[in-house]
C-alpha positions in Angstrom: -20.5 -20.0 -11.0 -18.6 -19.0 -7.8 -15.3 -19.0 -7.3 -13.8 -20.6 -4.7 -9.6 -22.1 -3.5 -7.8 -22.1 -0.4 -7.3 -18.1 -0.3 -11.1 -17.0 -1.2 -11.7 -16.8 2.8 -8.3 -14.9 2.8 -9.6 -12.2 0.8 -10.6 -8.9 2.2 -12.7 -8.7 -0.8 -15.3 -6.3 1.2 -12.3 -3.8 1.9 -11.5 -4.0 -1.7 -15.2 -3.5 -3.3 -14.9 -0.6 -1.1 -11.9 0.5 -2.7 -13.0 0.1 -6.1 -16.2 2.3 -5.2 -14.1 5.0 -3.9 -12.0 4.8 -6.9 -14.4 4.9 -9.3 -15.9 8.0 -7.3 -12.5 9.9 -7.1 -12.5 9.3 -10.9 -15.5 10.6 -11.3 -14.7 13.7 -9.3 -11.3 13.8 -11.8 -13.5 13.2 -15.0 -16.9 14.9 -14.5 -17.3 16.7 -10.8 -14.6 18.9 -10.9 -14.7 20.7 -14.8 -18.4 21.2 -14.1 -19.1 22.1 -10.7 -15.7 23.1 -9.0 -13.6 24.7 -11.7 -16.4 27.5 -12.8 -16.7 28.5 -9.5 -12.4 29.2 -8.9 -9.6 27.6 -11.3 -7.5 27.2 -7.9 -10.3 23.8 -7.6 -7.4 22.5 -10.0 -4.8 21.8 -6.7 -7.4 18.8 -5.5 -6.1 17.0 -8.4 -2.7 16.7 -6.8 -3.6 14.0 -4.1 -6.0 12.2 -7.0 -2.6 12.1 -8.7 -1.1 10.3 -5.6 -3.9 8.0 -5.8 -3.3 7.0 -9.1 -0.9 3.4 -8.3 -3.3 2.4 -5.6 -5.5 2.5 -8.3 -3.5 0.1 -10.2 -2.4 -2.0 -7.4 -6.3 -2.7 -6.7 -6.9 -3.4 -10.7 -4.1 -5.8 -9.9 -5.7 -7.7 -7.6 -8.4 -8.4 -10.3 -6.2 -9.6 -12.4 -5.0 -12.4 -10.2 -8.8 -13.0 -9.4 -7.8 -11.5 -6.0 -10.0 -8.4 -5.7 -13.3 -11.2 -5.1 -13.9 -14.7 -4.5 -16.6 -14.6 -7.0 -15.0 -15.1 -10.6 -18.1 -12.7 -11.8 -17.7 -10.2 -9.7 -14.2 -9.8 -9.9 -14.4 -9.7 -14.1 -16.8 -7.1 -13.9 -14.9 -5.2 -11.4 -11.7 -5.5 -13.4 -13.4 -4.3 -16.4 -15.1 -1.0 -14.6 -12.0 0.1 -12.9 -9.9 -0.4 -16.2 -12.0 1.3 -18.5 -11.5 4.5 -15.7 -8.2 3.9 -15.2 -7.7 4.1 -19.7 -7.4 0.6 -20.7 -9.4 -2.6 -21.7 -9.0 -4.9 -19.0 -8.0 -7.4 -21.3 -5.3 -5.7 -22.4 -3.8 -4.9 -18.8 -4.9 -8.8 -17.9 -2.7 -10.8 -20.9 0.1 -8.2 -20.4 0.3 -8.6 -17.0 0.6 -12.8 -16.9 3.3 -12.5 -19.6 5.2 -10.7 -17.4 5.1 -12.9 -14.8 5.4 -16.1 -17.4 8.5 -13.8 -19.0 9.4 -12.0 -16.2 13.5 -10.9 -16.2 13.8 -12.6 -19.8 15.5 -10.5 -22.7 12.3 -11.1 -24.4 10.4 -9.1 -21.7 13.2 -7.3 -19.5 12.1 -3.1 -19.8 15.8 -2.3 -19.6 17.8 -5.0 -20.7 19.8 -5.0 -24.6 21.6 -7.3 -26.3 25.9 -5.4 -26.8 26.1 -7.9 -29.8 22.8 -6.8 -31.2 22.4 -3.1 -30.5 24.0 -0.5 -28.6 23.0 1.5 -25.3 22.5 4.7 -27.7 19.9 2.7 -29.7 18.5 0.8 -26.8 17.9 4.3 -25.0 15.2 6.2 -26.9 12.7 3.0 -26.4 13.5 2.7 -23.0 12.8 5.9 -21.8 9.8 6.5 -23.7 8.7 3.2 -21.8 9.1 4.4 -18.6 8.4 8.0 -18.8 4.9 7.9 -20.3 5.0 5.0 -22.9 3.5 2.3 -21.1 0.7 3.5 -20.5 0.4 5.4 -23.3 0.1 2.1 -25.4 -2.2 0.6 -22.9 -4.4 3.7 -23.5 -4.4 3.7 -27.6 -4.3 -0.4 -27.3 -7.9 -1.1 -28.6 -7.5 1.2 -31.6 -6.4 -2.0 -33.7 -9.4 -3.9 -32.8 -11.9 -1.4 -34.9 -11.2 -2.7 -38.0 -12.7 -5.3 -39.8 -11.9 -8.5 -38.5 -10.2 -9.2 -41.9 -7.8 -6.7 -42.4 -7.1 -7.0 -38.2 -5.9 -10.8 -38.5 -3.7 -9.9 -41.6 -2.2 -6.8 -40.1 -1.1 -8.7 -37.0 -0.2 -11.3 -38.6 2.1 -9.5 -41.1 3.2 -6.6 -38.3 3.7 -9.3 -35.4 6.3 -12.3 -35.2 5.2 -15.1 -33.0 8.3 -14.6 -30.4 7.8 -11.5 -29.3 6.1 -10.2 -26.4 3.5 -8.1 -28.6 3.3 -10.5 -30.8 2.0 -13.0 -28.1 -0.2 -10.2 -26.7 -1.8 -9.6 -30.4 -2.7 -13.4 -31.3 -3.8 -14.4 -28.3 -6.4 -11.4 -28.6 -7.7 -12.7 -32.0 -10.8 -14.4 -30.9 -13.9 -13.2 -31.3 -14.9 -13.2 -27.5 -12.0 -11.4 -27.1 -12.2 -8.6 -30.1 -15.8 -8.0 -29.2 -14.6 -7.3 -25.4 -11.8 -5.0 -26.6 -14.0 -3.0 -28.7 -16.8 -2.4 -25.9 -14.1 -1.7 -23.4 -12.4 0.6 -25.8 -16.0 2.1 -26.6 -15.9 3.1 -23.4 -12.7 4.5 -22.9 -12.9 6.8 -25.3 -16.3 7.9 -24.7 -15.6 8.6 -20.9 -12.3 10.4 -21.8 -13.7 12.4 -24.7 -16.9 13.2 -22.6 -14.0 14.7 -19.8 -12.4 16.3 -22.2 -15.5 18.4 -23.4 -16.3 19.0 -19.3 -13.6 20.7 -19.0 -13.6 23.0 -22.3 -11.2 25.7 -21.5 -9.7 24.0 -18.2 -8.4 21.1 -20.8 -4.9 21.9 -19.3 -5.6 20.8 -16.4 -7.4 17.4 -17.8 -3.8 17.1 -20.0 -1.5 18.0 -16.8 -3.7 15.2 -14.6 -3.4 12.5 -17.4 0.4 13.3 -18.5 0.9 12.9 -14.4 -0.6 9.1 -14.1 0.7 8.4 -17.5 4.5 8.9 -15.8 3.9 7.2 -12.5 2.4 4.1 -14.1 5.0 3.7 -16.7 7.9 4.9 -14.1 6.8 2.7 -11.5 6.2 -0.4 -13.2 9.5 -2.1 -13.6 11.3 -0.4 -9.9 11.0 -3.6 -8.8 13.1 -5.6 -11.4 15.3 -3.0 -13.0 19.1 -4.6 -12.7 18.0 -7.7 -11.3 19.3 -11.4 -12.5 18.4 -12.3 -15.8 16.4 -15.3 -16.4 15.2 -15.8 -12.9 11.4 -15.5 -13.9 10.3 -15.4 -9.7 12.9 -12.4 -8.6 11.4 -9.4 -8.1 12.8 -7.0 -5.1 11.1 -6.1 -2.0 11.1 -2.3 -1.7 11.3 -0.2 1.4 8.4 2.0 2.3 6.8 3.7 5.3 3.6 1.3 6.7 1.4 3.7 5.9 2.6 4.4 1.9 3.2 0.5 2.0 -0.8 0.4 2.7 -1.9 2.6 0.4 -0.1 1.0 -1.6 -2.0 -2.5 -1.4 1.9 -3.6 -0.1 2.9 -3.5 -4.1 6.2 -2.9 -3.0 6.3 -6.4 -1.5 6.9 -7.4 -5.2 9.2 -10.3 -4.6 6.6 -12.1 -2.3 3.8 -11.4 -4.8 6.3 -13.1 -7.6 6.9 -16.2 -5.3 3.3 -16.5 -5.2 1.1 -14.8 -7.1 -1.8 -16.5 -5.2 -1.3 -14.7 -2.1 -3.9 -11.6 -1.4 -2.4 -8.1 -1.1 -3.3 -7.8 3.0 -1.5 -10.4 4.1 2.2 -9.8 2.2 3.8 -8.1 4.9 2.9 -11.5 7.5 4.3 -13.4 4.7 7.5 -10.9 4.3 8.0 -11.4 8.3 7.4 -15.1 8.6 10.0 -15.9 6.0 12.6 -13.4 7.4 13.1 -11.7 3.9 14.7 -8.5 4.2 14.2 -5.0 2.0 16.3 -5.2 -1.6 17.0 -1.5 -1.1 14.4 1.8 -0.6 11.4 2.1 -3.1 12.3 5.6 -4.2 16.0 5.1 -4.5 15.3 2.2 -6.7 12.9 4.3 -8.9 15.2 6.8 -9.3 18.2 4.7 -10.1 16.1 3.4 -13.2 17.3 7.0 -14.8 20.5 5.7 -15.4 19.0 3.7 -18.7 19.2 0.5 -20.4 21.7 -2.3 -19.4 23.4 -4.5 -21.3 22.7 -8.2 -20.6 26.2 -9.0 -20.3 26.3 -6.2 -17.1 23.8 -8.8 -15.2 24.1 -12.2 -13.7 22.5 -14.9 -15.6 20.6 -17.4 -13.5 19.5 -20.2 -14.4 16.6 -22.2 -13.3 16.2 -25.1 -12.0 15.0 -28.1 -13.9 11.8 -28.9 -11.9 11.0 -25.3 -12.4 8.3 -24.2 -15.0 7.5 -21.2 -16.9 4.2 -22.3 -17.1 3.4 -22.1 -13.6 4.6 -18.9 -12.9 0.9 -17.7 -12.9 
């Protein structure tokens, strides 16, 4: 069955099938071109992996759109997609699907906020060795070892999230509402291949494994760094804020205009080509530069009482924030 709303014709879904081939090829070069054909011949073949590196939040942005159902109007097409360029990019599309709508469902609440701790309940020294593991590698990390869980016996996986999970937390929300049997069955093919393609990389590159480990450890940290730029210090509570970020046009563009994040919040309905027309025809303006903002995230958790606490309003729903 086809997919079709107001923004299917809105969709430069032929540029972004594009994208996603040239993706998946530039991983392939990463995973399989490079060990066996390129490195033999001169180690120095190791340097192309520096602009794949730069390459590496595109990639995300674009897996982003498939989450939405924004890379295709074609509900099929854009599942299938999803799944392909997450099992490449090192994580059950599942996974990086649920995650992602709780954040906009959660978005800037203490349940969800990356940075935000409770003075009453912990302290900035506590709240400090979680946070930066989060941003400096974690996140994706946990994506990547996500669908270890889901290889054991569908008895003793129901009791172990249900004993290791409470019901009001985020991974405790992520967790049950992966308990069905579509949904197990999914994680354990996707994860299937994840570790097959990563493990068959790994034996590519045999004694150039360094350079496999340097290229990993390197989208590991922009992922995880980059994820929460756009909502570090920001209002509490406000589950649609989310700050525009400054960038040159052409990083904004290669970007897929992620840095537009508080449009995209506003409406998460609107394709990743036309965010900048929407930025100028409601006059917003920049919430600071994107690369200041990252870096300002090194000054570590925040105590909720350090951030305004908005409040929304009563014909607002959490429910339609996605």
């Amino acid at each position: 069955m086809e997919k079709k709303d107001d923004h299917s014709l809105a969709l430069p879904y032929k540029l972004n099938v594009t994208l996603a081939a040239g993706h998946i090829l530039i991983n392939l070069y990463q995973f399989f071109i490079l060990p066996l054909y390129f490195l033999p011949r001169s180690p120095w073949w190791a340097l192309t992996l520096a602009p794949v590196a730069a390459l590496n939040n595109p990639f995300w942005s674009l897996i982003h759109e498939a989450i939405h159902d924004m890379l295709h109007p074609s509900s099929r097409i854009n599942a299938a997609t999803g799944r392909v360029l997450s099992i490449f990019f090192g994580s059950p599309f599942r996974v990086l699907r649920f995650s992602h709508l709780m954040h906009h469902k959660f978005n800037r609440t203490p349940l969800e906020g990356t940075e935000l701790y409770d003075p009453e309940r912990s302290s900035r020294f506590r709240a400090a060795p979680g946070y930066y593991f989060q941003i400096l590698g974690g996140l994706y990390l946990l994506e990547f070892v996500s669908p270890l869980p889901f290889f054991l016996p569908l008895n003793r996986l129901r009791a172990w999230v249900q004993r290791s999970f409470k019901s009001d937390t985020l991974r405790g929300i992520l967790f049950k509402s992966l308990m069905s049997d579509e949904a197990i069955r999914e994680m354990r093919t996707d994860g299937l291949a994840v570790f097959a393609l990563f493990g068959l990389s790994a034996l590519c590159y045999g004694q150039y494994w360094e350079f496999l480990a340097a290229s990993l450890g390197v989208r590991a940290f922009l992922i995880s760094f980059l994820d929460n730029v756009y909502h570090y210090r920001t209002p509490v509570n406000d589950i649609f804020y989310a700050g525009n970020l400054r960038l040159s046009r052409p990083l904004s563009t290669m970007l897929l205009h992620f840095n537009l994040h508080g449009i995209h919040h506003r409406n998460p309905a609107i394709p990743w080509s036309i965010l900048p027309q929407v930025f100028g025809a409601e006059r917003r303006k920049f919430d600071g530069n994107y690369f200041t903002a990252a870096a300002r995230q090194l000054w570590g958790p925040v105590p909720l009482s350090e951030l305004p606490h908005w409040r929304p309003a009563m014909d607002r729903r959490i429910s339609g924030s996605f």
